[in-house]
C-alpha positions in Angstrom: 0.0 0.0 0.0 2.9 2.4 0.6 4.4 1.7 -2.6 1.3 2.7 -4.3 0.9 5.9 -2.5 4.2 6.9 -3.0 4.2 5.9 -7.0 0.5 8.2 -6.6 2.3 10.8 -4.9 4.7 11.3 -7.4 3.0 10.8 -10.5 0.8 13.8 -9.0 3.3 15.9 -8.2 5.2 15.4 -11.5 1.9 16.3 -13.4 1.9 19.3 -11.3 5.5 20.4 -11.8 5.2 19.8 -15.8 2.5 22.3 -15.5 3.8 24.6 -13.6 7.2 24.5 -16.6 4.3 24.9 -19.1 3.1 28.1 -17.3 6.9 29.2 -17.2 7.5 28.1 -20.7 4.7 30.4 -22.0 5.3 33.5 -20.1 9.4 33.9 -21.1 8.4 32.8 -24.8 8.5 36.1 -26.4 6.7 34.9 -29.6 3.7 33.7 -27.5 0.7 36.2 -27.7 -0.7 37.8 -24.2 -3.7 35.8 -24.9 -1.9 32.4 -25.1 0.1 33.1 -22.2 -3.3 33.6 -20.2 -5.2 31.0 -21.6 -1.5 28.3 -20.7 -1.5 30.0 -17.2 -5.1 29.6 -16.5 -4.9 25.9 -17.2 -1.6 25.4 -16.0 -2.9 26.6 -12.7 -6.3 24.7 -12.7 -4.6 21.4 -13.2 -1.2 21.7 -11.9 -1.8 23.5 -8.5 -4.3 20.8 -8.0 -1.8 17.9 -9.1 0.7 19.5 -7.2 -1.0 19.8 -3.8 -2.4 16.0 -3.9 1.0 14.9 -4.9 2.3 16.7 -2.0 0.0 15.6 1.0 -0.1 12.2 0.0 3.9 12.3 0.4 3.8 14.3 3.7 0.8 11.7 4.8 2.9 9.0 3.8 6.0 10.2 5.9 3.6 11.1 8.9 2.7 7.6 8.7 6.6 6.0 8.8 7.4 8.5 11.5 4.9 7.7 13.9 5.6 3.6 12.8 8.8 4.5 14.3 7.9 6.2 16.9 5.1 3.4 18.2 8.3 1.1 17.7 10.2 2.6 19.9 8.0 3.0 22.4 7.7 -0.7 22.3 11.2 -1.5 22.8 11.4 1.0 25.7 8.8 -0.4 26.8 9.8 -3.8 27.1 13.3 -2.7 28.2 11.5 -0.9 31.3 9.4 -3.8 32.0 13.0 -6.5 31.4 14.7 -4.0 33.8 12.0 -4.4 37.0 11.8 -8.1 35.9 15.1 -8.5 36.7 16.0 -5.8 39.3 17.8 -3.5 37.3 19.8 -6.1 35.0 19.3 -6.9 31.2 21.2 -8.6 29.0 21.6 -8.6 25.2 20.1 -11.8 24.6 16.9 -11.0 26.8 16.4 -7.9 24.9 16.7 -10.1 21.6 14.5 -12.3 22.5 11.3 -10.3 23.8 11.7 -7.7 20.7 12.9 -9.8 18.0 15.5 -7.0 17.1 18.8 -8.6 15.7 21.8 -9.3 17.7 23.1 -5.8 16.8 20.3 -3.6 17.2 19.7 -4.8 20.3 22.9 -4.7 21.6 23.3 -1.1 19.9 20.1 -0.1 22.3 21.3 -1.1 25.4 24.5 0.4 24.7 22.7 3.8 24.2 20.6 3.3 27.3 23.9 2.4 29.8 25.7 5.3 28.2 22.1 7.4 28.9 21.4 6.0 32.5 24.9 5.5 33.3 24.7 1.2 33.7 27.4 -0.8 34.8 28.4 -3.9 32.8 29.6 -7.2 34.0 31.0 -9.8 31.7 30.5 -13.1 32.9 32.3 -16.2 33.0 30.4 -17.6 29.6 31.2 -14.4 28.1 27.4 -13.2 28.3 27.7 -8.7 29.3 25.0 -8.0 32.0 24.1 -4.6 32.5 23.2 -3.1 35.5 21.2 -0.2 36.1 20.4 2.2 38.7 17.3 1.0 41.0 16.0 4.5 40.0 15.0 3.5 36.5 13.2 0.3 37.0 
């Protein structure tokens, strides 16, 4: 469905920018009569600024639509990253993470990276080379 919006959105706002070169064509032509150029802007305007403004709301609707994707997203993986922290007094690891958000290995290990450098965690790397992260009981 976003594919065809965004194909939508850009055939629209093409149509609209071709008539809005029309327009421009017309007006610097100097061999072009004042009636021509009226009659080009005139339609230029009644279909391009129309073209031109569904084009660009279905683009801005689409990109309000993967922003707040990514916001609900991360509120999830906070989320669930608040809720592994009390679970476990105030320690998480990697693979936890991993498996209750089915991020990848990296992403999640990228996140709580960002959250011990943000809520200034400890880190304990144990004997089966596993890090545990501990964090301050005020967060959890």
């Amino acid at each position: 469905m976003q594919l065809i919006k965004l194909i939508t959105a850009s055939l629209f706002v093409s149509v609209g920018l071709f008539f809005g070169l029309a327009i421009a064509t017309e007006l610097v032509n100097p061999d072009a009569s004042s009636d021509s150029k009226l009659s080009t802007t005139i339609g230029g305007l009644t279909l391009g600024l129309p073209a031109l403004s569904i084009g660009s709301w279905l683009l801005w609707n689409g990109y309000d639509q993967f922003r707040q994707k990514i916001e609900h997203h991360s509120r999830r993986i906070n989320s669930i990253f608040f809720y592994l922290l009390s679970l476990n007094h105030g320690q998480v690891k990697v693979s936890d993470l991993v498996k209750y958000t089915q991020l990848s290995q990296q992403e999640a290990q990228e996140f709580i990276e960002n959250k011990a450098l943000e809520l200034n965690a400890t880190l304990e790397r144990r004997p089966d080379q596993e890090i545990v992260y501990h964090f301050p009981s005020n967060f959890f």
